[in-house]
N, C-alpha and C positions, 0 to 999 in steps of 0.2 A: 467538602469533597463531593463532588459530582459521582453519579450512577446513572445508567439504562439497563433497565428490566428487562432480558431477552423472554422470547416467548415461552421457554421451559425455564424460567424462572432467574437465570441466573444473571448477576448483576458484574454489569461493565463500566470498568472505570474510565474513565476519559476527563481531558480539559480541555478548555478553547481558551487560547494567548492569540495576544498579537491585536492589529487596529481593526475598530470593529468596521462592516462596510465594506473593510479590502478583502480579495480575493480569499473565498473560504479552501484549507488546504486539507487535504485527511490523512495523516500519517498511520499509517502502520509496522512496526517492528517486527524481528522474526523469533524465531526459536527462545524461549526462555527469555527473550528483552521484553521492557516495559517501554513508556511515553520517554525512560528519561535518553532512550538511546537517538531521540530527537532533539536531544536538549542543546546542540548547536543550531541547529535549523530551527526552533523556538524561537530561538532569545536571539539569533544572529538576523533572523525574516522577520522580527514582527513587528517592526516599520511599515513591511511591504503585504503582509497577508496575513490573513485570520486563520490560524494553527487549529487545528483539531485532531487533539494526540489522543489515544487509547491505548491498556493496557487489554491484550488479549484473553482470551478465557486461560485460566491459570497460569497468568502474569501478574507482576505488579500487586495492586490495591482491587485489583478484579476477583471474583469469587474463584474458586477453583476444585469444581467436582469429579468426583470420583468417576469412573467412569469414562470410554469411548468420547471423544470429538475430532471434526473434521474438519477439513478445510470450508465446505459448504456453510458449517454452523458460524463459523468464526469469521466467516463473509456478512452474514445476517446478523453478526453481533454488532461489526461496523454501521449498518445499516441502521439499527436499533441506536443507535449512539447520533447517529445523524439523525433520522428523526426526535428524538428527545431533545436533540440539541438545537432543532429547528433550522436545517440546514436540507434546501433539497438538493442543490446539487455540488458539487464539489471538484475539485482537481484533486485525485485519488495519487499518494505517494506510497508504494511499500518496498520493502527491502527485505532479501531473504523471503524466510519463510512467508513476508510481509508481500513480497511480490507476486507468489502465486494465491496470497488471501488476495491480492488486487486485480489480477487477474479472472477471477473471481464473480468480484462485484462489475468487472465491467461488461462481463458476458453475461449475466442474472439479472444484473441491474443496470443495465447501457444507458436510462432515460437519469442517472444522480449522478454521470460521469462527464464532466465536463472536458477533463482529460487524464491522460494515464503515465505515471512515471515510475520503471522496473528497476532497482537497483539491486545490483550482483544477486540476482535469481535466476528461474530457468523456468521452463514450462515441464521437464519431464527429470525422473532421477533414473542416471545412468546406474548399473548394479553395481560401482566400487563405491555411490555414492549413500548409494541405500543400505550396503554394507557397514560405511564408515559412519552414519545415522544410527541404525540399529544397533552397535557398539555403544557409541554415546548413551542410547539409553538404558542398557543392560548394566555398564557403568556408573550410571546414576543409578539404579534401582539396589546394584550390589556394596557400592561403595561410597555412596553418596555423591553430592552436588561437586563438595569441594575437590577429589577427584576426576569426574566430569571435565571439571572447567579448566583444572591444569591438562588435562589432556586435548581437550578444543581451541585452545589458545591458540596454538599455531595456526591451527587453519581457520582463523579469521583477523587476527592480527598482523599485519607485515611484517617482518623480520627488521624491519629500520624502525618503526616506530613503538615495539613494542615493548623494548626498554625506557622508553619515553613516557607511555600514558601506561605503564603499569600499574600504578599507583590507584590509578582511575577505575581499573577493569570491575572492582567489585559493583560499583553502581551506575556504571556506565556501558562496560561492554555486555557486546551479544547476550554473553552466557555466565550472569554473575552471578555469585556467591549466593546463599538464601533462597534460592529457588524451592518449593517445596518437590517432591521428588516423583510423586506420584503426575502433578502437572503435567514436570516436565516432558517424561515417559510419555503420557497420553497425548502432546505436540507432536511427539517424536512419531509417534503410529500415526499419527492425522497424516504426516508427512508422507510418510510410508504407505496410508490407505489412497494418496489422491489417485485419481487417474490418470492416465498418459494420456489419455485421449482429447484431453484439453485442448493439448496445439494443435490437432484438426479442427478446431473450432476458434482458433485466433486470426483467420483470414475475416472475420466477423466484424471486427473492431474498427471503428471507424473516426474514433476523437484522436485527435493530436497524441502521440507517444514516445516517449525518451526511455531511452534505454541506457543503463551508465553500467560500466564496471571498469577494474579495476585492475592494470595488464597482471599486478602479481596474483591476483586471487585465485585459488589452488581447491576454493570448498566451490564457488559456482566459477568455472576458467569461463573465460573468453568466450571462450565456444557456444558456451550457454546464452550469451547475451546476443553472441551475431546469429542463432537460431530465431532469437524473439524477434529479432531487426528482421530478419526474413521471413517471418509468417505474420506478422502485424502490418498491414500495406501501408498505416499512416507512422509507422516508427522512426524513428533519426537514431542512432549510436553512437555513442562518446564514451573512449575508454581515456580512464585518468591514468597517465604514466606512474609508477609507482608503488600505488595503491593496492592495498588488498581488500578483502570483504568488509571491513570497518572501514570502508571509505568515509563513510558521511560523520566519523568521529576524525580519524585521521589524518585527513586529508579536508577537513571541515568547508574550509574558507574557497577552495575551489570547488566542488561539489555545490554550495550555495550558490556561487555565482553560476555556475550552469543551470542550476533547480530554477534559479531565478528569474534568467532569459529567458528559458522555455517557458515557465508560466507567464511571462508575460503576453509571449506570443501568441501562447494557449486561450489566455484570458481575451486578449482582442478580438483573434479568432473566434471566441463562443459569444463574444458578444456582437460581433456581426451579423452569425447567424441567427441571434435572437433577434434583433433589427427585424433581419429578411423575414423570418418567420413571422413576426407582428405586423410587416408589411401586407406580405401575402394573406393573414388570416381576415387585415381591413380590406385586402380587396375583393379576398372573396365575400364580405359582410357586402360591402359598397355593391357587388355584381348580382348579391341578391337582393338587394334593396331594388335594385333596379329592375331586377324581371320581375319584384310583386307590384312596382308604381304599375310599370309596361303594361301587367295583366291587369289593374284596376282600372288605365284609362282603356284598356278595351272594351273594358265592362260597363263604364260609364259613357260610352259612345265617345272618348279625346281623342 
């Protein structure tokens, strides 16, 4: 089992799948999910790209302290997981709560962001949504997990497919089973503490950005996604007919072929500009080489 040691100590789980060489990917999950809520985009891409899945601070196989965390912290945790993992830049993927941790790091960290991909998040919480959040976690605190999860189900599952991967929900969806309680809670306020003032700062962004959701989804709608599209100048938007907030479970095999495209795109694009940049940095070397020859043969009488 792999770990990174964040700077107040606390240890993040993470794995890296997939062919080594090919494009490095960084997934992030949201609310109460762990790496395995990528486990189609795993095991479906790792042909095509080098996965770098994490379990967030009180998720998964990651530590889970008592106490206050934020969306900031849990940006730096990602960070700390790519450095240990020896990875400096990446094509940054998050979902949900995972979108505004990605959000995040592209704003903080814009120099490890090769590109950015939003899945059914938003930049800011409207008050039914900060409402129906703060329930959830009152929920889990009063009644536990297993409570919690029948009550969020709906609104992250689609109503066609949720008789279908029911079976799955426990270690698979969003907000499964096992959760420790005190975690989850403390996700739940991170969420609730971010700032709104973020989306004045997503005119900022300037890597390649996909924006996905999902016409049914009822926890981030529509709306939330054609905001991101509209304050990120380099964004695209692609809503999956269908689909609700568990797109990239439910809806798996298109979602990947989207995720797909776009990084490839992504990935051409960033290595273009690394070209240019190497060009430009030899020509500036070459145009100083040339004014110290220029100024030694003037000093040599040439």
């Amino acid at each position: 089992m792999t770990y990174a040691t964040t700077d107040d100590g606390t240890r993040i789980h993470y794995s890296v799948t997939g062919r080594r060489g090919s494009p490095p990917v960084l997934f992030i999950q949201g609310l109460g999910a762990d790496k395995h809520g990528w486990d189609f985009q795993r095991l479906g891409l790792a042909w095509a790209i080098q996965a770098i899945a994490l379990d967030n601070r009180g998720s998964g196989r990651s530590d889970k302290p008592h106490g206050a965390y934020s969306l900031e912290q849990m940006a730096d945790d990602a960070i700390a997981v790519l450095d240990d993992a020896g990875f400096g830049t990446v094509h940054v993927v998050g979902a949900s709560m995972g979108g505004a941790i990605a959000q995040v790091i592209a704003l903080r960290y814009p120099e490890r962001v090769r590109s950015l991909t939003l899945v059914c998040t938003s930049c800011r919480n409207h008050a039914w949504r900060r409402e129906l959040l703060a329930s959830w976690g009152e929920t889990a605190r009063r009644r536990g997990m297993g409570s919690m999860t029948k009550e969020a189900a709906r609104w992250v599952i689609g109503p066609r497919s949720f008789r279908r991967i029911n079976p799955a929900i426990g270690w698979l969806g969003p907000l499964g089973f096992g959760r420790p309680t005190h975690a989850f809670a403390a996700q739940v306020d991170a969420i609730l503490a971010a700032d709104d003032g973020l989306a004045e700062e997503l005119g900022e962004i300037s890597v390649p950005t996909l924006v996905v959701v999902g016409n049914q989804d009822i926890l981030t709608p529509r709306g939330d996604s054609e905001e991101l599209h509209e304050l990120i100048p380099t964004a695209e938007l692609v809503v999956i007919s269908g689909a609700a907030h568990g797109l990239m479970i439910e809806h798996a095999s298109t979602f990947n072929r989207i995720l797909l495209d776009f990084l490839q795109r992504a990935e051409t694009a960033w290595l273009a500009e690394d070209r240019d940049d190497l060009v430009l940095a030899e020509g500036v070397e070459g145009a100083v080489d040339g004014v110290e020859t220029e100024e030694l043969g003037e000093r040599i009488g040439r």
